[in-house]
C-alpha positions in Angstrom: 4.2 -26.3 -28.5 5.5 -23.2 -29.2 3.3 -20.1 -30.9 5.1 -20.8 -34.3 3.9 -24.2 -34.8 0.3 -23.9 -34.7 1.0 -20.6 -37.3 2.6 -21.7 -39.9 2.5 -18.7 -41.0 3.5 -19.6 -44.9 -0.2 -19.0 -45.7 -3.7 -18.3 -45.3 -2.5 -16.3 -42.0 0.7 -15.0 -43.4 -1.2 -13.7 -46.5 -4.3 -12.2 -44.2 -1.8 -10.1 -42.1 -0.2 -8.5 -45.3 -3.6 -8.0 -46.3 -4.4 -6.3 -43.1 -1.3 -3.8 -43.3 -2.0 -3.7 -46.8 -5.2 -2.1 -46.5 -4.5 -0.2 -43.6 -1.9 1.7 -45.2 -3.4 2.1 -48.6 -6.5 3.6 -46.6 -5.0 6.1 -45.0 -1.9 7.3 -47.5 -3.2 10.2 -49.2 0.2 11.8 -49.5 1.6 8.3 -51.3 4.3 8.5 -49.1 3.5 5.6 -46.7 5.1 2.6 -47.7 7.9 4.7 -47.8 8.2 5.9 -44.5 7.7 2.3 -43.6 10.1 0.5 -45.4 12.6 2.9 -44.3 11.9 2.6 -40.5 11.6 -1.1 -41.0 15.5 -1.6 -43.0 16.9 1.1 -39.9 15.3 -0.8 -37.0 13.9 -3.9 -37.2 15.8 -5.6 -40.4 18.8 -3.5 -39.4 20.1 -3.1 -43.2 21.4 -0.6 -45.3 19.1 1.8 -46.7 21.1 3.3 -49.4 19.9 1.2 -51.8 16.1 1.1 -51.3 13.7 2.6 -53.4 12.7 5.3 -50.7 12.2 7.4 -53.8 9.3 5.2 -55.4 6.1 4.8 -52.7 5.2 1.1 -55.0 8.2 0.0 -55.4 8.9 0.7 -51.4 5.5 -1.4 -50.9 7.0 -4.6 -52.8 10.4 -4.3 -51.4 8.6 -4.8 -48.1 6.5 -7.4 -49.0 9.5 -9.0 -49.7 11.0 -8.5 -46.9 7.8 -10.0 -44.6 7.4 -12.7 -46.9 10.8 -13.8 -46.1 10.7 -13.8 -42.5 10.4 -16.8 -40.5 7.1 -17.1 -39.0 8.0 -16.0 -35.8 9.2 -13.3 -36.6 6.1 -11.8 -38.4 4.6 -11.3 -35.1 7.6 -9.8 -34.3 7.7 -7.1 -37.2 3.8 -6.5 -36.2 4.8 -5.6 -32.5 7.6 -3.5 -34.2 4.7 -1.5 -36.3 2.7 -0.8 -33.4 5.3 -0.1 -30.6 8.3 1.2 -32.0 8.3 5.3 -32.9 10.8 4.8 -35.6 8.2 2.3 -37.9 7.2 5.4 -39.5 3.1 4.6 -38.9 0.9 7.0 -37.9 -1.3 6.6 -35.0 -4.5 6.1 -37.2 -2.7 3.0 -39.2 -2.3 1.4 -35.8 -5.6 2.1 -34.4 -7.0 0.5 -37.4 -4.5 -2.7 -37.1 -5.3 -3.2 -33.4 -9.1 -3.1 -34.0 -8.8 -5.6 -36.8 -5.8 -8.4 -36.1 -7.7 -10.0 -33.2 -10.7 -10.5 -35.4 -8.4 -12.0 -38.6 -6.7 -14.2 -35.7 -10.0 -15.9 -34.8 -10.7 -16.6 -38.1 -7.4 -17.9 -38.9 -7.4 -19.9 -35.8 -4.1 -19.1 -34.4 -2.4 -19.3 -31.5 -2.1 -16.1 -30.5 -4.5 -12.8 -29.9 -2.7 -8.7 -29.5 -2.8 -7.7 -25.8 -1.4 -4.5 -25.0 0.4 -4.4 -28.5 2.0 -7.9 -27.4 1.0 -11.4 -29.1 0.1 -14.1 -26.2 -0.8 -17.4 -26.4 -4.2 -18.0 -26.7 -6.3 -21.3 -26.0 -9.4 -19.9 -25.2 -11.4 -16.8 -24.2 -11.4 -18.0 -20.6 -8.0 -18.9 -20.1 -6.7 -15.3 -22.3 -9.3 -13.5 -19.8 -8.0 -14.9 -16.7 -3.9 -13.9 -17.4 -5.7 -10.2 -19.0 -7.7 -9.8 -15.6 -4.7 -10.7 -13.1 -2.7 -8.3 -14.5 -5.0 -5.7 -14.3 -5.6 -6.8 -10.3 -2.2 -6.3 -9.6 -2.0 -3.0 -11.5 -5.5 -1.7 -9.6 -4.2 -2.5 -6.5 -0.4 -1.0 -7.0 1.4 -4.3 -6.3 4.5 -3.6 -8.2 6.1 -6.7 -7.5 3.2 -8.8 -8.2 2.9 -6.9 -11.5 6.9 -7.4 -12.3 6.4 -11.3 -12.0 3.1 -11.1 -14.1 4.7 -9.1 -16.9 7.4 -11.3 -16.6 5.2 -14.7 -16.7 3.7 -13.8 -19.6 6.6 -12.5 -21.6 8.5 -15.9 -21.3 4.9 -17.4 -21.9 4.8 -15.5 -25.1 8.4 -15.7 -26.6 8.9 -16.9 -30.0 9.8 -19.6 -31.2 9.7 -21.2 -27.8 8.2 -20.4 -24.9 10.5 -20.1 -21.6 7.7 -22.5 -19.6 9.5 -23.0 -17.1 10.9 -19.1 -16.2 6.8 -18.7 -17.1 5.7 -20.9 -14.3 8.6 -19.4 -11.7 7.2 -15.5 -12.1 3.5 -17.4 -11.9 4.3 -18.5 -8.8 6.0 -15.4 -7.8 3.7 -13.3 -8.8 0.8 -15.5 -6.4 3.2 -15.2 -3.0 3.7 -11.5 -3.9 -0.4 -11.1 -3.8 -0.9 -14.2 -0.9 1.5 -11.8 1.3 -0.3 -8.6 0.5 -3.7 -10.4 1.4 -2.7 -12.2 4.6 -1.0 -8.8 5.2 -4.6 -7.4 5.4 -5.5 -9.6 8.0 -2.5 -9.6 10.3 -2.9 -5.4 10.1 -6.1 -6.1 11.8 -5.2 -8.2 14.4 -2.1 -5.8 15.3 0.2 -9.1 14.5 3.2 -9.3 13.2 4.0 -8.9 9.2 2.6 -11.7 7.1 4.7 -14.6 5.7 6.5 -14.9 2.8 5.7 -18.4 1.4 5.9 -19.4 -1.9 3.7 -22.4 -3.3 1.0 -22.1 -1.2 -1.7 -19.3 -0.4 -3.1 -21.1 3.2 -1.7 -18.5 5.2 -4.0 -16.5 3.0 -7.2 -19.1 2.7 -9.2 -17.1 6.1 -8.4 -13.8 4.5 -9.6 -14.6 1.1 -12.2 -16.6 2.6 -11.6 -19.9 0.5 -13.4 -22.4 1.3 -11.8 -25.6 3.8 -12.8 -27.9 0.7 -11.5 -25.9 -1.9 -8.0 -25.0 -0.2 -6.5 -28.9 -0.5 -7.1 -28.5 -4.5 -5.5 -25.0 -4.8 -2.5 -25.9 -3.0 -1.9 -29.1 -4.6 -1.4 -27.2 -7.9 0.4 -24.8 -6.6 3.3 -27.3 -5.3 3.1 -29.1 -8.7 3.8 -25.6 -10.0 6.4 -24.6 -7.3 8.1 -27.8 -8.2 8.4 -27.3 -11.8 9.4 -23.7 -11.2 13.1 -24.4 -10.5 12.4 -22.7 -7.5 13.8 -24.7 -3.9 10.8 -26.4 -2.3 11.5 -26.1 1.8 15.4 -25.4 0.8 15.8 -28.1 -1.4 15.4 -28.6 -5.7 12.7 -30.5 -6.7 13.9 -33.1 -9.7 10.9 -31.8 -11.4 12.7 -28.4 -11.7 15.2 -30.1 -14.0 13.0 -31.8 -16.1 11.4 -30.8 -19.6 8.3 -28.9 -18.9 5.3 -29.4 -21.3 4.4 -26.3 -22.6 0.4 -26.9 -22.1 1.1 -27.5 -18.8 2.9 -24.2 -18.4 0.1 -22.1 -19.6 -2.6 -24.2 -17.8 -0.2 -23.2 -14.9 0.2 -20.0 -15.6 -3.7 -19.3 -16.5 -4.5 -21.1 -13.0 -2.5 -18.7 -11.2 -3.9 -15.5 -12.9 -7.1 -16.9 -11.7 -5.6 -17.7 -8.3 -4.7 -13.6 -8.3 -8.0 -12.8 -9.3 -9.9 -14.7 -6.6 -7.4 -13.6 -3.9 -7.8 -10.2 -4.5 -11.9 -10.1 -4.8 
């Protein structure tokens, strides 16, 4: 299920995050020259149009023209024009506006119930506090510990994870697995350091080589690596040299972010 089809976006939620801009902006424009700036960051670089015949002269007429403009989007693409408010220098807010958005719009999500929550100025998918927690966490492991390539496949997990309309599942599920053998390596690594011995293994779809380092239990290793050659077989990736049919097949998207959230949690528990 992609992000889209849970918020349908036509309404209650649509509305709330005009509302939320709406107040924001209105808040904070004591000059009346806010919807302005907006509307003319928003035609340059986000709706790419031309500007010449906005009303960049009129601050309420700039406001409607907008609202025009986000009620027209496709619902995708409202998250979209919210990532482009908070990221993007040329949106024309100030830093204060998106303060105030980021410490309300996870807060209107709940209550809307939708499918995704703001992370880093980013919407993810969200199922539950647990599952959001675990992919928030493992990405901060890897970034506390300086494991850039471990970081580049977590990025990159969740980025397909969280693309709109559709998520990429199975591209999400390949830097998953990625990301796991870059952190297995690292902590097997630690151990083989110790001992003098050579470098550790590069293996992906399973972390055994790393079970005494981590010190995971003999009863809990048979469960971990069973998911993780489901995973590695959905991936795309060649299991001992040769493709998996699985890696051709449709991948169900809830599988791909149970996936996904079990190897964030996999990262986690290798790394404590």
């Amino acid at each position: 299920m992609g992000i889209g089809e849970r918020d349908t976006s036509g309404t209650p939620l649509r509305s709330s995050l005009w509302n939320l801009l709406f107040r924001v902006l209105s808040s904070t424009d004591f000059s009346r020259v806010a919807w302005t700036a907006v509307l003319r960051g928003a035609a340059l670089s986000f709706f790419k149009e031309p500007i010449d015949e906005l009303p960049l002269s009129d601050n309420d007429a700039s406001r409607v023209a907008l609202k025009d403009r986000f009620f027209g989007l496709p619902d995708h693409r409202v998250y979209d024009l919210f990532e482009f408010f908070l990221t993007d220098d040329h949106a024309g807010l100030k830093e204060m506006d998106r303060k105030l958005i980021r410490r309300g719009v996870n807060d209107l999500l709940e209550r809307e119930g939708a499918a995704v929550r703001l992370y880093h100025d980013r919407f993810r998918p969200y199922q539950d506090v647990l599952g959001f927690d675990e992919v928030a966490q493992a990405e901060e492991t890897v970034r506390l510990f300086d494991m850039a390539a471990a970081k580049r496949h977590m990025e990159t997990a969740v980025a397909y994870l969280s693309r709109r309309p559709e998520p990429e599942s199975r591209g999400a599920i390949r830097e998953a697995i990625l990301a796991v053998t870059a952190v297995a390596r690292e902590v097997a690594g630690v151990g083989t350091r110790k001992e003098g011995a050579e470098e550790a293994p590069l293996v992906v779809g399973s972390v055994a080589h790393a079970a005494a380092a981590a010190g995971i239990p003999a009863e809990l290793l048979p469960g971990i690596e069973a998911v993780l050659r489901r995973a590695h077989a959905l991936s795309g990736l060649p299991v001992a040299g040769v493709e998996s049919p699985a890696g051709a097949a449709p991948v169900d998207p809830r599988e791909a972010r149970f996936l996904v959230v079990f190897a964030s949690s996999l990262i986690v528990y290798l790394k404590r």
